[in-house]
C-alpha positions as a Markdown table, in Angstrom:
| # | Residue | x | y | z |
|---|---|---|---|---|
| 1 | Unk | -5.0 | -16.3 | 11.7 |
| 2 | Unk | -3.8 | -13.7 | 9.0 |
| 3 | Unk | -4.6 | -10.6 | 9.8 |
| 4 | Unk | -3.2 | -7.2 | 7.8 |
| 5 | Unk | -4.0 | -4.3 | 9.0 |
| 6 | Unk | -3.3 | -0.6 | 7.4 |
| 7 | Unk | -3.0 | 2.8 | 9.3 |
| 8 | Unk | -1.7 | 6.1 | 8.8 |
| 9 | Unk | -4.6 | 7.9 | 6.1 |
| 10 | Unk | -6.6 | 10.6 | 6.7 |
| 11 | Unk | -6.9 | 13.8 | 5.2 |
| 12 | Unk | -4.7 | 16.0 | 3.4 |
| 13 | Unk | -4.2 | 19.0 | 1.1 |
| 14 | Unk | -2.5 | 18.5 | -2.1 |
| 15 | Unk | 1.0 | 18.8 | -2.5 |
| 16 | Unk | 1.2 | 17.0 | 1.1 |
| 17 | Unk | 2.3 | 13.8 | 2.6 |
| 18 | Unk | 1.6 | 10.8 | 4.2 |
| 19 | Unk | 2.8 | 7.3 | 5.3 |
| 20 | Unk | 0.9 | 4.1 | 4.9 |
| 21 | Unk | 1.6 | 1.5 | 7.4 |
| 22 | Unk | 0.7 | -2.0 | 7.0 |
| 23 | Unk | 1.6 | -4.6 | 10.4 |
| 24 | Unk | 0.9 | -8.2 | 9.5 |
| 25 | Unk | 0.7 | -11.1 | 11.5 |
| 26 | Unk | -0.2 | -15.2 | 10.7 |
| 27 | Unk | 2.3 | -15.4 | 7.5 |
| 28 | Unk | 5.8 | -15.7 | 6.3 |
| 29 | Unk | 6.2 | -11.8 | 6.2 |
| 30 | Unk | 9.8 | -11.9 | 4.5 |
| 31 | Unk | 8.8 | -14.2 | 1.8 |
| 32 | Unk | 5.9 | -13.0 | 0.5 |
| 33 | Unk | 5.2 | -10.0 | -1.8 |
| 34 | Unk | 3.8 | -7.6 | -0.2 |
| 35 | Unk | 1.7 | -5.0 | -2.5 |
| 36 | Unk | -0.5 | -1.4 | -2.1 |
| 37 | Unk | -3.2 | -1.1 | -4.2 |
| 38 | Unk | -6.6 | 1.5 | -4.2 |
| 39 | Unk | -9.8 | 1.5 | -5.0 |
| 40 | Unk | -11.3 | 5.3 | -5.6 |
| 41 | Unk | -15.6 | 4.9 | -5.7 |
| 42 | Unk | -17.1 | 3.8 | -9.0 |
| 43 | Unk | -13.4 | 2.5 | -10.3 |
| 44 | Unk | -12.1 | -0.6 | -10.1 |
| 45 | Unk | -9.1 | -1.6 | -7.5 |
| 46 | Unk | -6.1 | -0.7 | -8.9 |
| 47 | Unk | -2.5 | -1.7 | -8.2 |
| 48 | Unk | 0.0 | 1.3 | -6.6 |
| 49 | Unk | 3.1 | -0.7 | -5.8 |
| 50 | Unk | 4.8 | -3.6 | -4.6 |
| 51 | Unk | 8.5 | -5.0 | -3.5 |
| 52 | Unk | 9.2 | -8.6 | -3.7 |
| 53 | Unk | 10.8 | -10.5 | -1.2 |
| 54 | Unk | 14.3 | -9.7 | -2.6 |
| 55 | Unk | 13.2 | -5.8 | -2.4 |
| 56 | Unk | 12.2 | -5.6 | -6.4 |
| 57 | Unk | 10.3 | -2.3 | -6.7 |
| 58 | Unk | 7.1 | -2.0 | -9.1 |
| 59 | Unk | 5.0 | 1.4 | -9.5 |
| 60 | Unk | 2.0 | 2.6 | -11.5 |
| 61 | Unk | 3.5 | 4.8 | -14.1 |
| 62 | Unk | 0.8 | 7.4 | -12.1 |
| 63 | Unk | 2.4 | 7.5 | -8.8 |
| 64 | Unk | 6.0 | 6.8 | -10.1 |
| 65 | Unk | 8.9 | 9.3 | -8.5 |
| 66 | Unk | 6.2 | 10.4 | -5.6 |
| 67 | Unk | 5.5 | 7.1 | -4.2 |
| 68 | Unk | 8.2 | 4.6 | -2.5 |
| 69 | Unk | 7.5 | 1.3 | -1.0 |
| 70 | Unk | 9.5 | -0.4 | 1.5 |
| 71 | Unk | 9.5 | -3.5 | 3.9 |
| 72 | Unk | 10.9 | -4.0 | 7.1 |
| 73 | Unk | 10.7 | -7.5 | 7.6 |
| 74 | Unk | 11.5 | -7.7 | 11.0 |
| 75 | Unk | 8.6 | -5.7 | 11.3 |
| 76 | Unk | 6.6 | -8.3 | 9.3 |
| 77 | Unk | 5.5 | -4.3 | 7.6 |
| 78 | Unk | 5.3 | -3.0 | 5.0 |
| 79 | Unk | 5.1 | 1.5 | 4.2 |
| 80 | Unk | 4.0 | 3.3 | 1.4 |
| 81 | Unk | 5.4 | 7.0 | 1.9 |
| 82 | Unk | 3.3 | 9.0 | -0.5 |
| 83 | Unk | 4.5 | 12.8 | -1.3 |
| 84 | Unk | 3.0 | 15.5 | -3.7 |
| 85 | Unk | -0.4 | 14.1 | -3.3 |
| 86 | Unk | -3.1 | 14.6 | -5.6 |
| 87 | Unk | -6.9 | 15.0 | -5.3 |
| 88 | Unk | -6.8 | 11.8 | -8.1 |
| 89 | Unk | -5.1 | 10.0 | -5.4 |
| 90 | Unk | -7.9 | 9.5 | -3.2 |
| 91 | Unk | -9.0 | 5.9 | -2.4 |
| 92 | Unk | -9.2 | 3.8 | -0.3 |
| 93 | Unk | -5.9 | 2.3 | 0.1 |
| 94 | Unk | -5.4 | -1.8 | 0.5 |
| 95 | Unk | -2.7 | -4.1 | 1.6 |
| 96 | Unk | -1.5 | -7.1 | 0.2 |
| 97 | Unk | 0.2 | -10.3 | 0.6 |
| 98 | Unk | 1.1 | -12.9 | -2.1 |
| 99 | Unk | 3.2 | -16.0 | -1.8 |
| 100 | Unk | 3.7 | -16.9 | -5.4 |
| 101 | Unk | 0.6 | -18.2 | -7.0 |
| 102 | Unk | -1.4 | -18.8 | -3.8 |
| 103 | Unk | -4.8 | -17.2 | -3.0 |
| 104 | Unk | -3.2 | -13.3 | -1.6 |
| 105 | Unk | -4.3 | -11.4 | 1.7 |
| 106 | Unk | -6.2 | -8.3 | 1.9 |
| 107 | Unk | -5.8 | -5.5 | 4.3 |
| 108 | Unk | -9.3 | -4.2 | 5.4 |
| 109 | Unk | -8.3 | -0.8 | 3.9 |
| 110 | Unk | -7.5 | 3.1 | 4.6 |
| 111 | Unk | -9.0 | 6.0 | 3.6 |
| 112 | Unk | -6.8 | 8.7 | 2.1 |
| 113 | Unk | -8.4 | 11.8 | 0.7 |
| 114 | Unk | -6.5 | 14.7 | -0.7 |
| 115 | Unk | -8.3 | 17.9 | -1.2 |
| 116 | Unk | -7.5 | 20.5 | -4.1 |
């Protein structure tokens, strides 16, 4: 059974941190890309980042230089540390796993909310 499951939201002021966690269990952690994305209410999900398994680093141009993702595959997790949050940041952030073109994981989600 897959299972993906995100921690470490909550609430913060702008300008703050936080780390995303994301522990997975049922796959092949270190050969699959593993990938944040967020879904704010009324917009559609949206990718944030994701590192390959060879550590290649992809960002949305909106969270570049204040978002870094990492794995630690002998974790089977992956992080998201977030810094100089933004109100615009809030969602509802998801996990996910891909192994090249199959069907990909989903986290069930974590709130983050960033007040102004």
């Amino acid at each position: 059974q897959v299972q993906l499951v995100e921690s470490g939201g909550g609430l913060v002021q702008a300008g703050g941190s936080l780390r995303l966690s994301c522990a997975t269990s049922g796959i092949i952690f270190s050969i699959n890309t593993m990938g944040w994305y967020r879904q704010a209410p009324g917009k559609r999900r949206e990718l944030v980042a994701t590192i390959t398994s060879g550590g290649i680093t992809n960002y949305a141009d909106s969270v570049k230089g204040r978002f870094t993702i990492s794995r630690y595959n002998a974790k089977n997790t992956v992080y998201l540390q977030m810094n100089s949050l933004k109100p615009e940041d809030t969602a509802v952030y998801y996990c996910n796993a891909q192994f090249g073109t199959s069907v990909p994981f989903w986290g069930q989600g974590t709130q983050v909310t960033v007040s102004s």
